[in-house]
C-alpha positions, -999 to 999 in steps of 0.1 A, spaced: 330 409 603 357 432 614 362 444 651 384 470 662 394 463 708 411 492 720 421 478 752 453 492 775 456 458 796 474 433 776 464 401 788 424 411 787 434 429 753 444 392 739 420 370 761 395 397 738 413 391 704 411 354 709 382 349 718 362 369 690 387 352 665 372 322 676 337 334 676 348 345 634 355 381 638 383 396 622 402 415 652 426 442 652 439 459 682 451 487 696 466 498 734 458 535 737 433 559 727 454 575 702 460 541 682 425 533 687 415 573 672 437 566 645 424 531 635 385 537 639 391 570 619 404 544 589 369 531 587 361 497 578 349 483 610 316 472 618 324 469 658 346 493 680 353 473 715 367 504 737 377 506 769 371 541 788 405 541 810 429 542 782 466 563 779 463 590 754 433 595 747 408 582 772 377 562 755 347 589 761 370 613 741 378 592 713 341 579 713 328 618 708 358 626 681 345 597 664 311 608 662 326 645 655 345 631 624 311 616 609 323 581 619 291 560 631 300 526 635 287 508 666 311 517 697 306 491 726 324 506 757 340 485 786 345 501 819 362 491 852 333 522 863 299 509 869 288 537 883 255 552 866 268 589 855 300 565 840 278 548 818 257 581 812 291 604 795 298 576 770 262 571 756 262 607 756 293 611 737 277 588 715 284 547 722 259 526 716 260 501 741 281 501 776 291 470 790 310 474 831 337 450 837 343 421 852 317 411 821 308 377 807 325 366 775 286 355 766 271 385 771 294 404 751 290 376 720 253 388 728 257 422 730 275 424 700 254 404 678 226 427 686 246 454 675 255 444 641 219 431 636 204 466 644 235 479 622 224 455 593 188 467 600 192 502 599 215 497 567 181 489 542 171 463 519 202 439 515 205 430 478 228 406 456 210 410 420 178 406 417 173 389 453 166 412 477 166 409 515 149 435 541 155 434 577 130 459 586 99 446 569 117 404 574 105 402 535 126 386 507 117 387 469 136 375 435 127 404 410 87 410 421 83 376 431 77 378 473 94 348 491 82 332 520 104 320 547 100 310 582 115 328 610 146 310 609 152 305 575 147 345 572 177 345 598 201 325 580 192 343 547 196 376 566 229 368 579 247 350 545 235 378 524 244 408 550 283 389 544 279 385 506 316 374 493 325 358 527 326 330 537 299 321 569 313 289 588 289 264 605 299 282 640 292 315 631 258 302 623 247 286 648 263 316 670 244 340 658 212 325 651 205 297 676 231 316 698 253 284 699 226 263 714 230 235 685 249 205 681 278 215 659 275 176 644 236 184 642 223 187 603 199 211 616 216 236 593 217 215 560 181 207 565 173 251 567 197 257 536 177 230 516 147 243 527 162 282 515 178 271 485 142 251 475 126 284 481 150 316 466 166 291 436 150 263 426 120 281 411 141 308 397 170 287 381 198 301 399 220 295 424 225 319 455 245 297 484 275 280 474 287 256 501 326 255 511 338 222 519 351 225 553 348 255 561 304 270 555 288 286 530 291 320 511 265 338 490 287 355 461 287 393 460 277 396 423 
């Protein structure tokens, strides 16, 4: 997943850029609205993390060019400006979630998972051949076979084929699904992919999940 932090303030620019890395977002940044226009415009980002006060161009403005320029990918904004009629100008300029600083590092992991799962939702049926995964419904089939999965295995399905051709660590996982409340050393998620693998391949003959030694699992594209 690729995230975009316009951020003017260097050290909270970096403290931002490490911190998703670590969380397994690819993050490029950018210190001014300008850069930031410039960038977002490129496309290919599923996230924009941008702050309001910013040289240039300030964030509202770049937000609303965005949107102008047919470019809809989820804008969070971050604001030193709590103020309600703050928070108001960027939704209506067309962000899609505001969070006011000082913020918790946790509630923006949170805020932004939401985002791309209502991005991922929105998006349709997610489909690698003849296996095909739908958000909105929570149904999976193979051809016209329906699949039944529990709540959580739907989840982890969800989120490996949503990434087809990358690779999903362990963390990212158990991030985004059990919001990091598991034991990293736990088997818990060896026990679910079984459980998946049982249900989506076995029967069918194929093989959807490959696992990556040391470093998770990855659902190929094709």
């Amino acid at each position: 997943m690729r995230i975009l932090v316009v951020e003017d303030d260097d050290r909270l620019r970096a403290l931002l850029a490490t911190t998703l890395a670590e969380a397994g977002w690819e993050v490029d940044e950018a210190a001014d609205g300008r850069s930031g226009f410039g960038a977002a415009l490129g496309g290919g980002y599923d996230v924009v993390l941008l702050d309001v006060m910013l040289p240039g161009l300030d964030g509202v403005t770049v937000c609303r060019r965005l949107r102008t320029a047919g470019i809809e990918v989820p804008v969070l904004m971050l604001t030193a400006r709590g103020q309600v009629a703050s928070r108001i100008e960027g939704l209506d300029a067309g962000a899609d979630d505001y969070l006011p600083k000082p913020f918790d590092v946790d509630e923006l992991l949170a805020r932004l998972r939401a985002l791309t799962r209502r991005t991922a939702s929105a998006s349709g049926p997610l489909t690698v051949g003849d296996l095909v995964v739908d958000p909105l419904a929570r149904r999976v089939r193979r051809g016209d076979t329906e699949i039944e999965l529990t709540a959580r295995e739907f989840d982890i399905l969800e989120l490996l084929v949503s990434r087809a051709g990358e690779a999903v660590s362990r963390f990212t996982i158990l991030d985004e699904v059990w919001d990091g409340e598991t034991d990293l050393k736990s088997n818990v998620i060896d026990v679910y992919l079984a459980s998946i693998r049982s249900k989506i391949d076995r029967p069918f003959g194929t093989s959807t999940i490959t696992t990556l030694r040391g470093a998770g699992y990855r659902v190929d594209a094709s």
